[in-house]
PyMOL Python script that loads the backbone (N, CA, C, O; Angstrom):
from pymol import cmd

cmd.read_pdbstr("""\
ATOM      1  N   UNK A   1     101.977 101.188  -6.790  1.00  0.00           N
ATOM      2  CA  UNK A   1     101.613 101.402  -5.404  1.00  0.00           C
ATOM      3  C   UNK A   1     101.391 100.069  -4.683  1.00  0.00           C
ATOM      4  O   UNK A   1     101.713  99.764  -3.535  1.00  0.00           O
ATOM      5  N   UNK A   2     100.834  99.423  -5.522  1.00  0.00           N
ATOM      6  CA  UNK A   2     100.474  98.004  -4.570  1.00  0.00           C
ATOM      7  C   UNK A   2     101.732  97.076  -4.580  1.00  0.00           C
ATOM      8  O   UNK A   2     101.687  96.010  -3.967  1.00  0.00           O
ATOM      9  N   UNK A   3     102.860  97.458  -5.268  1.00  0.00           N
ATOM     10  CA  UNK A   3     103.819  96.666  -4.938  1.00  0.00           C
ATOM     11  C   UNK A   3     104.623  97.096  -3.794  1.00  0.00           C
ATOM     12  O   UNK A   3     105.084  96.444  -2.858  1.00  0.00           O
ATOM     13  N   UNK A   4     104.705  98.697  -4.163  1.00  0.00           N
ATOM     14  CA  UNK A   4     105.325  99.023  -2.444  1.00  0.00           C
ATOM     15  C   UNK A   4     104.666  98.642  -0.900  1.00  0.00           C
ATOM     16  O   UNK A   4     105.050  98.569   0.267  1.00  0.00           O
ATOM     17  N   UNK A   5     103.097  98.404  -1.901  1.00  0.00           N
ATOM     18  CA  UNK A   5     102.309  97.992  -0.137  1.00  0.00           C
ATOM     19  C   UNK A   5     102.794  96.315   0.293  1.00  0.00           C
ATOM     20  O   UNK A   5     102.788  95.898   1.452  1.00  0.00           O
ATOM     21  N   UNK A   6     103.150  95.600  -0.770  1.00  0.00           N
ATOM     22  CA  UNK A   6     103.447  94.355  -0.791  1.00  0.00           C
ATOM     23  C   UNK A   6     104.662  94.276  -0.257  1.00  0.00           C
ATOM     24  O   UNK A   6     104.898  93.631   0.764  1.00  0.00           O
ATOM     25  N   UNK A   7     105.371  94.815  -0.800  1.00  0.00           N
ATOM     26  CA  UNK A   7     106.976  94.928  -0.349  1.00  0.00           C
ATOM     27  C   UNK A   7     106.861  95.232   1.309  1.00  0.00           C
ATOM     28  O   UNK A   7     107.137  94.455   2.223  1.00  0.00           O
ATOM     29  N   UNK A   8     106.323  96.730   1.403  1.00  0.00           N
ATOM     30  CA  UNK A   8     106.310  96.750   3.115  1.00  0.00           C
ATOM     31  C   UNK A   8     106.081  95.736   3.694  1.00  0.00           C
ATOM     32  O   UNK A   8     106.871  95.299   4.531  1.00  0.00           O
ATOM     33  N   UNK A   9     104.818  95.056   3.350  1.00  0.00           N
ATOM     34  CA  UNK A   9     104.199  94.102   3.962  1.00  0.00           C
ATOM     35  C   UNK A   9     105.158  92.876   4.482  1.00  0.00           C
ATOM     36  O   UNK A   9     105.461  92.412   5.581  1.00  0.00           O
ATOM     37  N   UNK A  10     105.402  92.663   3.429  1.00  0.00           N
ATOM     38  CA  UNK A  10     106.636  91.370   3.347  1.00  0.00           C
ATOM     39  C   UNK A  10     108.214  91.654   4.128  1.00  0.00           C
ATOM     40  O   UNK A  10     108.945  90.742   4.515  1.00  0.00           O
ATOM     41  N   UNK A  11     108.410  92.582   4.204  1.00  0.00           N
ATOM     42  CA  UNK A  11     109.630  93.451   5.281  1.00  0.00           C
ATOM     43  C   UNK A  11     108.994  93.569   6.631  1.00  0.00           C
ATOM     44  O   UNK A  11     109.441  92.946   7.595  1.00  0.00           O
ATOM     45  N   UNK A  12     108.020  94.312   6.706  1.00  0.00           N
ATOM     46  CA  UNK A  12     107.618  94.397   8.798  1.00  0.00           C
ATOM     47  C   UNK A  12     107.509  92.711   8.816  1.00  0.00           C
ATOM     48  O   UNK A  12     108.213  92.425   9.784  1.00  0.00           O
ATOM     49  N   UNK A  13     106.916  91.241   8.165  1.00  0.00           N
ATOM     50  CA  UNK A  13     106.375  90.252   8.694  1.00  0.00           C
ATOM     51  C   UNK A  13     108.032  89.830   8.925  1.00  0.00           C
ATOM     52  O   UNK A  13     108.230  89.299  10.017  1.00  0.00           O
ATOM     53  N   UNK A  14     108.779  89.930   8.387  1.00  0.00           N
ATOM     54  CA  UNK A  14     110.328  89.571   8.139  1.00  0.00           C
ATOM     55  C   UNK A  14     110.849  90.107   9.476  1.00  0.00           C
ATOM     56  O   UNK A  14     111.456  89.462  10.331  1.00  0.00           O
ATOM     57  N   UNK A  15     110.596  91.059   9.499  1.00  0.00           N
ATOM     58  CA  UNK A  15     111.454  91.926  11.131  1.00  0.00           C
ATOM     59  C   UNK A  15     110.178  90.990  12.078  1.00  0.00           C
ATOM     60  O   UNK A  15     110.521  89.897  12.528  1.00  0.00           O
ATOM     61  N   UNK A  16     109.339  91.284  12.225  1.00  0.00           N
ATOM     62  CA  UNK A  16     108.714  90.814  13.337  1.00  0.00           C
ATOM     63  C   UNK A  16     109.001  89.243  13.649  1.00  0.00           C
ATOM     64  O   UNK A  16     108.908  88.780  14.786  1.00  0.00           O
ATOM     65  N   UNK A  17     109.329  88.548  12.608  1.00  0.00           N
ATOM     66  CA  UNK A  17     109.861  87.245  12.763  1.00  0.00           C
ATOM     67  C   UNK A  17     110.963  87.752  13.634  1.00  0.00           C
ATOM     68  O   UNK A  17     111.011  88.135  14.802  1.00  0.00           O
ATOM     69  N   UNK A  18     111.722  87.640  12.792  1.00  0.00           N
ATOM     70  CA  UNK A  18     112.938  87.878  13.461  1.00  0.00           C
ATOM     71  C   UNK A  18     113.295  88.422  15.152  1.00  0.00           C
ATOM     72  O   UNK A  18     114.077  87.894  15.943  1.00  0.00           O
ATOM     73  N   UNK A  19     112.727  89.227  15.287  1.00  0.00           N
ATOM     74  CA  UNK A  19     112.185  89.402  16.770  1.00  0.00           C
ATOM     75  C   UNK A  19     111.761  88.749  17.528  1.00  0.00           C
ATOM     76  O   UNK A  19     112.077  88.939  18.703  1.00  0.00           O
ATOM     77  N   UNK A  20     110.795  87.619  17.148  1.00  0.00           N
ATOM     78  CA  UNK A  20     110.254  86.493  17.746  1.00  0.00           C
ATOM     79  C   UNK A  20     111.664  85.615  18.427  1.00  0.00           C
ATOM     80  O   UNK A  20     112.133  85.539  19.563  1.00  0.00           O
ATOM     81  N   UNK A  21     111.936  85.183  17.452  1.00  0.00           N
ATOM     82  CA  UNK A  21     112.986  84.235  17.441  1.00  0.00           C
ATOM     83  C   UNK A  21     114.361  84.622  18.341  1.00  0.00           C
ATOM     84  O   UNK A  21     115.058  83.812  18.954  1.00  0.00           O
ATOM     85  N   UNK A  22     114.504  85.659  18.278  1.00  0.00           N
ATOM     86  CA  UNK A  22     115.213  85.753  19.501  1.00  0.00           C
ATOM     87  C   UNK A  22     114.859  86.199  20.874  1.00  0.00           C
ATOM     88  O   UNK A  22     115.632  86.539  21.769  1.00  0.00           O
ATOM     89  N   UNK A  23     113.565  86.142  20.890  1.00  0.00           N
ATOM     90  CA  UNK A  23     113.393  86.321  22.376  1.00  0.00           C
ATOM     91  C   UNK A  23     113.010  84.595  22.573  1.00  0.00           C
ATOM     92  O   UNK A  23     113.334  84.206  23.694  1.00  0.00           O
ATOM     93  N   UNK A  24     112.275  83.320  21.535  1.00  0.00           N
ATOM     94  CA  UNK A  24     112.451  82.212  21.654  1.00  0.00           C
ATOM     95  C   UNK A  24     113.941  81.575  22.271  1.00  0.00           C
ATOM     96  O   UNK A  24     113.885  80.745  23.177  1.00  0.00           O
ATOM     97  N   UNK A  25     115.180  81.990  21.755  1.00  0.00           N
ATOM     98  CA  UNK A  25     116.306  81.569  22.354  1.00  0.00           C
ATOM     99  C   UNK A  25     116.577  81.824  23.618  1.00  0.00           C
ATOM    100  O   UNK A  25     117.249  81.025  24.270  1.00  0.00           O
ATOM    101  N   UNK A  26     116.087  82.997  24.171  1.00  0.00           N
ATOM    102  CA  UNK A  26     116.487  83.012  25.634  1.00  0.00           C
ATOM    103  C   UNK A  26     115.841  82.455  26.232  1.00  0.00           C
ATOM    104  O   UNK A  26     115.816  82.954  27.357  1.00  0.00           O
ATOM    105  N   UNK A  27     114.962  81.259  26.117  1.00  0.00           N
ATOM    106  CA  UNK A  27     114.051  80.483  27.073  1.00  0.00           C
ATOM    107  C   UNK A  27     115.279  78.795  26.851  1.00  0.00           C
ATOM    108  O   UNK A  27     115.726  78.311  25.811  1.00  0.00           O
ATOM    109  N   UNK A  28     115.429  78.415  28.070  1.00  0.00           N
ATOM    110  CA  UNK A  28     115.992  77.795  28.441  1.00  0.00           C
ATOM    111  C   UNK A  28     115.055  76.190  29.236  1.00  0.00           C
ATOM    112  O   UNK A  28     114.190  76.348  30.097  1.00  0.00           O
ATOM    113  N   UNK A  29     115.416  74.961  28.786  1.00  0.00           N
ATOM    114  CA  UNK A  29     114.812  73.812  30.033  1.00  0.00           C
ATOM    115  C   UNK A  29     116.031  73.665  30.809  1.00  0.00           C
ATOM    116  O   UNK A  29     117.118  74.005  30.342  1.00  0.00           O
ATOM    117  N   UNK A  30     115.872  73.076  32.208  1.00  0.00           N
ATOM    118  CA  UNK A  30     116.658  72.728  33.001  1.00  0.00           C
ATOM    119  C   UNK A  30     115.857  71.292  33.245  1.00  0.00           C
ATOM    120  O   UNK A  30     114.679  71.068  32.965  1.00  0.00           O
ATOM    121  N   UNK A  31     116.642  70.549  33.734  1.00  0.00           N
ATOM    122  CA  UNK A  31     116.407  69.046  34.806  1.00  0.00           C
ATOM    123  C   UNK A  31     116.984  69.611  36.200  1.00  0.00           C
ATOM    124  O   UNK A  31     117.797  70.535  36.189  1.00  0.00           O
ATOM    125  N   UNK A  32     116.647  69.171  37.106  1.00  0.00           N
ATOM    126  CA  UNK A  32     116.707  68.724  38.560  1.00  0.00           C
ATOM    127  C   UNK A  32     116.447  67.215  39.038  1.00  0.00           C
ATOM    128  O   UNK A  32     115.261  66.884  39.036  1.00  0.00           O
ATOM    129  N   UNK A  33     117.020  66.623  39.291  1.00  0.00           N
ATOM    130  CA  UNK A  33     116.779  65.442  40.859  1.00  0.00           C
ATOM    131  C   UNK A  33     116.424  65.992  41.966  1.00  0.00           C
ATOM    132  O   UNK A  33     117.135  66.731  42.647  1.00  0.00           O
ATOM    133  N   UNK A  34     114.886  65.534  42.291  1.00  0.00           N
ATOM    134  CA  UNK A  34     114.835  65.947  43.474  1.00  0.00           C
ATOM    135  C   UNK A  34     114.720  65.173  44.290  1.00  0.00           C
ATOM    136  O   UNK A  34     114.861  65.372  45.496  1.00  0.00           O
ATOM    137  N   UNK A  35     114.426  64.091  43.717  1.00  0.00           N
ATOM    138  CA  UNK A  35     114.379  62.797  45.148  1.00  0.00           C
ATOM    139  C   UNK A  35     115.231  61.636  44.165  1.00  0.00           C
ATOM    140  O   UNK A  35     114.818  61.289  43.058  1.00  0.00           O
ATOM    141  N   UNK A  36     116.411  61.151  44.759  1.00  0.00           N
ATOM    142  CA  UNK A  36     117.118  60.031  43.777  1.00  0.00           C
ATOM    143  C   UNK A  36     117.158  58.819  44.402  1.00  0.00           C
ATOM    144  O   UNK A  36     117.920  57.905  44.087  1.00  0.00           O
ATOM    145  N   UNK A  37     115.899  58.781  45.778  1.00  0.00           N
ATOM    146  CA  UNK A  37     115.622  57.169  46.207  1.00  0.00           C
ATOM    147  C   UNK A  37     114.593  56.622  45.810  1.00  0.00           C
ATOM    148  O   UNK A  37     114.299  55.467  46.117  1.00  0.00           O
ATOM    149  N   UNK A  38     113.640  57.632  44.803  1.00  0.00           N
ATOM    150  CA  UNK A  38     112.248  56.954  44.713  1.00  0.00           C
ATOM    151  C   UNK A  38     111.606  57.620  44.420  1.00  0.00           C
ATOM    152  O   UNK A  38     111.983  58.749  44.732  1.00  0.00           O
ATOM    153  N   UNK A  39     110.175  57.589  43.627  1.00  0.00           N
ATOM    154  CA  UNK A  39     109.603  58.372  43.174  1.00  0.00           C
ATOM    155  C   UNK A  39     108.190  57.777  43.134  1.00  0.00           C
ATOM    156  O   UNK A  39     107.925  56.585  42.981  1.00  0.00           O
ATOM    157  N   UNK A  40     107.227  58.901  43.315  1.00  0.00           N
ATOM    158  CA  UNK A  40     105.883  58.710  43.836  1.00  0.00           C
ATOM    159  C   UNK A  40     105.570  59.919  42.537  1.00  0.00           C
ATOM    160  O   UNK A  40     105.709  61.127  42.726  1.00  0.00           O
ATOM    161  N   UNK A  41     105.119  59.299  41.195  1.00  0.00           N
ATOM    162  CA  UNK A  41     104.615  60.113  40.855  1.00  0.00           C
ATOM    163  C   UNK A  41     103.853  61.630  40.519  1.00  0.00           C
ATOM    164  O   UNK A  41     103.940  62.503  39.655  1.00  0.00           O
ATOM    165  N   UNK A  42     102.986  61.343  41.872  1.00  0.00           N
ATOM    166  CA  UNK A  42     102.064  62.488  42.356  1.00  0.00           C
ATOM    167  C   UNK A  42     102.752  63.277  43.323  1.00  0.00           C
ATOM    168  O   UNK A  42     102.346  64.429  43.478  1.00  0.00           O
ATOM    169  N   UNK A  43     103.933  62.786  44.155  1.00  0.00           N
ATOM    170  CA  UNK A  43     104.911  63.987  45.310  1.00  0.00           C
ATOM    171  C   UNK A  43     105.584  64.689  43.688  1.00  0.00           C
ATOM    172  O   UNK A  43     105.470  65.843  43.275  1.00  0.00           O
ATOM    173  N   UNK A  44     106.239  63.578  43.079  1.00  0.00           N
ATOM    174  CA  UNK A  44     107.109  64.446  42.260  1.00  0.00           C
ATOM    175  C   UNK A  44     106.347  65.166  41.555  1.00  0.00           C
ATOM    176  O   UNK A  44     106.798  66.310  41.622  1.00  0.00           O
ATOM    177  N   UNK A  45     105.296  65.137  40.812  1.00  0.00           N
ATOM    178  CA  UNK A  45     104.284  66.122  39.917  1.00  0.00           C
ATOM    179  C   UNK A  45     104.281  67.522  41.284  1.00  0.00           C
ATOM    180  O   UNK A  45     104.807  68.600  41.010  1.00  0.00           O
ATOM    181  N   UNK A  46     103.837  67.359  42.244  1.00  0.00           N
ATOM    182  CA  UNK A  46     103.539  68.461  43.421  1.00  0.00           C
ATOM    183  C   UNK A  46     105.282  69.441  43.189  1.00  0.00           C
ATOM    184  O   UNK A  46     105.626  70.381  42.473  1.00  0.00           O
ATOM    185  N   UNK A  47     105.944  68.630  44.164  1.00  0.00           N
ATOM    186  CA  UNK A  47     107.078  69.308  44.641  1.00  0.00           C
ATOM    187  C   UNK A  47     107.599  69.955  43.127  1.00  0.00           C
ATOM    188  O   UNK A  47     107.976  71.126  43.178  1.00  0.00           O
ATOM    189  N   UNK A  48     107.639  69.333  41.908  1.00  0.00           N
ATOM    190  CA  UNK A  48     108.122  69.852  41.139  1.00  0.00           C
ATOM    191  C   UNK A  48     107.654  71.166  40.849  1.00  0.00           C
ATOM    192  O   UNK A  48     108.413  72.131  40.940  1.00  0.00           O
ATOM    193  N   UNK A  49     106.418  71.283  40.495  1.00  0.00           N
ATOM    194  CA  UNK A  49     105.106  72.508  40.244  1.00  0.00           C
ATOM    195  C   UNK A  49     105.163  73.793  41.587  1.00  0.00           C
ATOM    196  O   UNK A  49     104.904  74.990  41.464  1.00  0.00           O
ATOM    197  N   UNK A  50     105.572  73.083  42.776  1.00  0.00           N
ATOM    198  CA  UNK A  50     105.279  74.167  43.717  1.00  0.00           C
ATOM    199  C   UNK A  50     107.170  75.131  43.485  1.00  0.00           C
ATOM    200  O   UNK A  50     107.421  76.330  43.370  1.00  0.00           O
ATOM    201  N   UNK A  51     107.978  74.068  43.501  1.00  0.00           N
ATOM    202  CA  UNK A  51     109.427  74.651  43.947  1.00  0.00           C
ATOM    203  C   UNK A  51     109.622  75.476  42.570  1.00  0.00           C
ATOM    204  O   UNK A  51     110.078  76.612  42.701  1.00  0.00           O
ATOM    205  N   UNK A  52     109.342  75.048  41.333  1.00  0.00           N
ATOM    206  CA  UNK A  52     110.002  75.143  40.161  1.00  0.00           C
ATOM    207  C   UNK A  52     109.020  75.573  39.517  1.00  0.00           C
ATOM    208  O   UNK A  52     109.657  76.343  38.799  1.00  0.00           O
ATOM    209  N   UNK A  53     107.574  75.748  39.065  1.00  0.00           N
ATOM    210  CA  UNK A  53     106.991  75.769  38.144  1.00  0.00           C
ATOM    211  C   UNK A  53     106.925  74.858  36.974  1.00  0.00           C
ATOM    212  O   UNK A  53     106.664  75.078  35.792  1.00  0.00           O
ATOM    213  N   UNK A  54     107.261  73.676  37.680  1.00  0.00           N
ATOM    214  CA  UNK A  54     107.510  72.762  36.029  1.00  0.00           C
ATOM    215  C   UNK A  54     107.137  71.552  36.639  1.00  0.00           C
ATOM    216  O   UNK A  54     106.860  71.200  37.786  1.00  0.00           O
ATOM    217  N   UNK A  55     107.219  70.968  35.433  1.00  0.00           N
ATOM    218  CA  UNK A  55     106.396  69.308  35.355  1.00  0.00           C
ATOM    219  C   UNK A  55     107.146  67.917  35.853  1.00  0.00           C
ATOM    220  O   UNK A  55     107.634  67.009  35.180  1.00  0.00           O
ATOM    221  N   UNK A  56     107.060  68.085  37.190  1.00  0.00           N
ATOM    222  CA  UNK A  56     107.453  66.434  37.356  1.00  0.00           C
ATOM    223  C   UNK A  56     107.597  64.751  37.096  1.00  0.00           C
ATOM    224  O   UNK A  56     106.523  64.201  37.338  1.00  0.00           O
ATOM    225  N   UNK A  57     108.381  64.053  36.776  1.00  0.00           N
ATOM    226  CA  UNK A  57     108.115  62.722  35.957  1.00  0.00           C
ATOM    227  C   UNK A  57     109.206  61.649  36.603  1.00  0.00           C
ATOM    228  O   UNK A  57     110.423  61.806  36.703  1.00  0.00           O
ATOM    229  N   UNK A  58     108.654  60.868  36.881  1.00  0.00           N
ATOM    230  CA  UNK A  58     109.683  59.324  37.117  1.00  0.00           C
ATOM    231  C   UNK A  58     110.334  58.699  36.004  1.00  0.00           C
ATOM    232  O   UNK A  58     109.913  58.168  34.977  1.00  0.00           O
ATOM    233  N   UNK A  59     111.486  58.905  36.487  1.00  0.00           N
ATOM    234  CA  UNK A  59     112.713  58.732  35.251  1.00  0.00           C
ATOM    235  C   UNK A  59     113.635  57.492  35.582  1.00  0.00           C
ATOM    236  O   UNK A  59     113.705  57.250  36.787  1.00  0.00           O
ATOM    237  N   UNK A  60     114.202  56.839  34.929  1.00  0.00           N
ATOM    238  CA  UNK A  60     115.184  55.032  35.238  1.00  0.00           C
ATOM    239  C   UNK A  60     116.039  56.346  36.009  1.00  0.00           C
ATOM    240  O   UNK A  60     116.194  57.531  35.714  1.00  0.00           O
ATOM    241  N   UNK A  61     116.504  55.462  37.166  1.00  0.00           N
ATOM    242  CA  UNK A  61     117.638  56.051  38.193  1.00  0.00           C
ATOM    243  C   UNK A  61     118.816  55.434  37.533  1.00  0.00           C
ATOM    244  O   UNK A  61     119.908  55.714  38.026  1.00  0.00           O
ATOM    245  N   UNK A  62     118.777  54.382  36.165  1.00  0.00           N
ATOM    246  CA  UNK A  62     119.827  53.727  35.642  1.00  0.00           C
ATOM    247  C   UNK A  62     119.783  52.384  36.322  1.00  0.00           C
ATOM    248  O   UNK A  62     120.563  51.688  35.670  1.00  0.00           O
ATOM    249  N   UNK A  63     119.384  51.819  37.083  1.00  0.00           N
ATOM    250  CA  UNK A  63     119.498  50.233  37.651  1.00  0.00           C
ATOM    251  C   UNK A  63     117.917  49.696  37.470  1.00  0.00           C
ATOM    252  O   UNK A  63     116.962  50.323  37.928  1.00  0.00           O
ATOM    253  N   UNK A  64     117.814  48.645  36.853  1.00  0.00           N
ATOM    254  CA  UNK A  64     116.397  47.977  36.483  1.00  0.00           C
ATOM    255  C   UNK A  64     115.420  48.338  38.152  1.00  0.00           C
ATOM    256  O   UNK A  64     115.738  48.036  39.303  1.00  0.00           O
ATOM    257  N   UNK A  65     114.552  48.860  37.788  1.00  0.00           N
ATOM    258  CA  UNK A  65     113.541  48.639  38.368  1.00  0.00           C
ATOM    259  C   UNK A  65     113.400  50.263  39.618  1.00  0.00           C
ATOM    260  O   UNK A  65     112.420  50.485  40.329  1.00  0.00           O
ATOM    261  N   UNK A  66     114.404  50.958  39.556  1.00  0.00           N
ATOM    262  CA  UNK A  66     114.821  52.177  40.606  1.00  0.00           C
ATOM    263  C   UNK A  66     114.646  53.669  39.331  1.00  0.00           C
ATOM    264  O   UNK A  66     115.050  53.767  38.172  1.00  0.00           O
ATOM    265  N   UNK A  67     114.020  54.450  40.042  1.00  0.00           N
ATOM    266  CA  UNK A  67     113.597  55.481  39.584  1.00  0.00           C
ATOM    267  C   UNK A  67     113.663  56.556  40.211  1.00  0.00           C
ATOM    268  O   UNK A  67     113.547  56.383  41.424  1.00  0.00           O
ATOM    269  N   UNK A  68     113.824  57.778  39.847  1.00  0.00           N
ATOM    270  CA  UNK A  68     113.815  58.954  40.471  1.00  0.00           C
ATOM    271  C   UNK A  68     113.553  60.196  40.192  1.00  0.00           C
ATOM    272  O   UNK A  68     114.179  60.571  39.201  1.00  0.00           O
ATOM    273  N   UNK A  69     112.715  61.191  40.778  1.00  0.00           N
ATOM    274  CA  UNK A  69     112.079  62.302  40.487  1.00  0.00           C
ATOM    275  C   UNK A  69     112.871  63.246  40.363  1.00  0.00           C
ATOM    276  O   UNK A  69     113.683  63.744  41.143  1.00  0.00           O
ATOM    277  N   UNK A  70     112.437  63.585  38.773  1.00  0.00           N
ATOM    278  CA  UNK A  70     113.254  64.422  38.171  1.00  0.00           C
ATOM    279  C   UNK A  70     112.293  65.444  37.289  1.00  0.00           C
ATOM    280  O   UNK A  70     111.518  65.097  36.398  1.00  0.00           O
ATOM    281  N   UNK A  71     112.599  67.133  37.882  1.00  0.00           N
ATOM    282  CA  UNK A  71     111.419  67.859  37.533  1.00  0.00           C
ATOM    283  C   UNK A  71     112.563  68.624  36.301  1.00  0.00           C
ATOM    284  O   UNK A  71     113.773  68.744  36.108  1.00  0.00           O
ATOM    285  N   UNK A  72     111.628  68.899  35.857  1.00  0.00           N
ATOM    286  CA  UNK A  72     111.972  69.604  34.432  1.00  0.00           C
ATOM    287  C   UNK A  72     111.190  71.057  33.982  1.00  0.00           C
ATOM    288  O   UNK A  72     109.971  71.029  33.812  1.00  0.00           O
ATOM    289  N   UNK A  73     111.831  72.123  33.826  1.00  0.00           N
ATOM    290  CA  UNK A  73     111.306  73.542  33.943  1.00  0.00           C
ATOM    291  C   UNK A  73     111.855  74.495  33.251  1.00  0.00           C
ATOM    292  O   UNK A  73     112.901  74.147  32.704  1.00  0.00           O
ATOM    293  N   UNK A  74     111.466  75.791  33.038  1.00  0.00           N
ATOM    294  CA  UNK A  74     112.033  77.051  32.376  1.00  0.00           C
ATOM    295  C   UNK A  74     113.003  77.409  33.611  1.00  0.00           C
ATOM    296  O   UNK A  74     113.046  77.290  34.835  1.00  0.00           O
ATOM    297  N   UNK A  75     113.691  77.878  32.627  1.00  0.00           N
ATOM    298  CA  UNK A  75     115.451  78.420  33.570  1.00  0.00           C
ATOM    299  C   UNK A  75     115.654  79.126  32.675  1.00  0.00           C
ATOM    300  O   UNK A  75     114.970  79.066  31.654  1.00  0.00           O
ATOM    301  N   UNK A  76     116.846  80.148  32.862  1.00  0.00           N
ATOM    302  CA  UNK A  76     117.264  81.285  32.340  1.00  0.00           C
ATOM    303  C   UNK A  76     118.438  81.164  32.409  1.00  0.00           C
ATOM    304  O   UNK A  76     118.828  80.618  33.441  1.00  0.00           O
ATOM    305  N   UNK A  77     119.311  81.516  31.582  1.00  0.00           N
ATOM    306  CA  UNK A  77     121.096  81.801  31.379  1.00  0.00           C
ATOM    307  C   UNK A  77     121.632  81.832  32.797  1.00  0.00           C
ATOM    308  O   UNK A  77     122.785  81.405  32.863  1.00  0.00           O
ATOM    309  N   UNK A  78     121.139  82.198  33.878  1.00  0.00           N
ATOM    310  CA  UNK A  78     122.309  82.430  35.037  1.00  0.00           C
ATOM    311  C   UNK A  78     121.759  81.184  35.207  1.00  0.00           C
ATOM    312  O   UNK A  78     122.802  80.546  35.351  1.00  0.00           O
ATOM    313  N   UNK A  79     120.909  80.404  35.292  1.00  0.00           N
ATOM    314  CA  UNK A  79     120.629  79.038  35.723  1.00  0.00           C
ATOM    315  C   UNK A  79     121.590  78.105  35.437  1.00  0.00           C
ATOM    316  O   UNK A  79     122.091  77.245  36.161  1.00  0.00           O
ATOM    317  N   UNK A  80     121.813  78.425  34.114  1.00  0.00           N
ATOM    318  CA  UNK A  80     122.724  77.170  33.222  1.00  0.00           C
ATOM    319  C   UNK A  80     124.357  77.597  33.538  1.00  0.00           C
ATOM    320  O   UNK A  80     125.199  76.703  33.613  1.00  0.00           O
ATOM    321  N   UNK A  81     124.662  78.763  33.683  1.00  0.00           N
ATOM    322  CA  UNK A  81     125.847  78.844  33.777  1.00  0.00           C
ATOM    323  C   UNK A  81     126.293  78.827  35.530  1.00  0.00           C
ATOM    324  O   UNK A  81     126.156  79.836  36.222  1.00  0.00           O
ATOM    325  N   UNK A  82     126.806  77.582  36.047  1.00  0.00           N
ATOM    326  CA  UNK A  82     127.114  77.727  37.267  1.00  0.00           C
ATOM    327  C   UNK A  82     128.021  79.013  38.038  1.00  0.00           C
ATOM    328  O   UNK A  82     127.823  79.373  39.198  1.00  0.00           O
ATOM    329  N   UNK A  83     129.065  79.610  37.095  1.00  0.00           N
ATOM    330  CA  UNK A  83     130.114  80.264  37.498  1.00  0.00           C
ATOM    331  C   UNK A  83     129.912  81.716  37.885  1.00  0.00           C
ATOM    332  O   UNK A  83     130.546  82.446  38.647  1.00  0.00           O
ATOM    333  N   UNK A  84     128.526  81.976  36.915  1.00  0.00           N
ATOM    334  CA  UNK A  84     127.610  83.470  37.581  1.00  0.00           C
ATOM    335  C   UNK A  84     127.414  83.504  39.297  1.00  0.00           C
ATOM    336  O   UNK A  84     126.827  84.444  39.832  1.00  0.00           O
TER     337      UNK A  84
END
""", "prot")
cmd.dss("prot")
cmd.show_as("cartoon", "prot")
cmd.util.cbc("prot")
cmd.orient("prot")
């Protein structure tokens, strides 16, 4: 008896994993540029959080010393696929 309770046991934790994990895959990050002349820390932390729900950060614009606000957030499959 206590091996069938073991066995169950060890099968539902197995499915319930498994379940997890694919609702983990449908979560998606995106990037945005939202300002690519400059970046003010604290606008980009704001604008990012209000438009997007996500966390704003000053990132190299690629040329020494130029930076630009680039928010980073949860997105979903039609996000990523432009052609939807």
């Amino acid at each position: 008896m206590t091996k069938f309770l073991n066995f169950a046991l060890c099968f539902l934790l197995i499915i319930s994993v498994a379940l997890d994990i694919s609702q983990v895959n449908a979560q998606h990050r995106c990037t945005k540029i939202l300002n690519s002349k400059g970046c003010v820390l604290y606008d980009c932390k704001k604008e990012c959080f209000e438009k997007y729900n996500g966390n704003g950060l000053c990132s190299s614009g690629g040329t020494i010393g130029q930076y630009v606000c680039t928010c980073v957030y949860n997105c979903n499959l039609d996000e990523l696929n432009p052609l939807n």
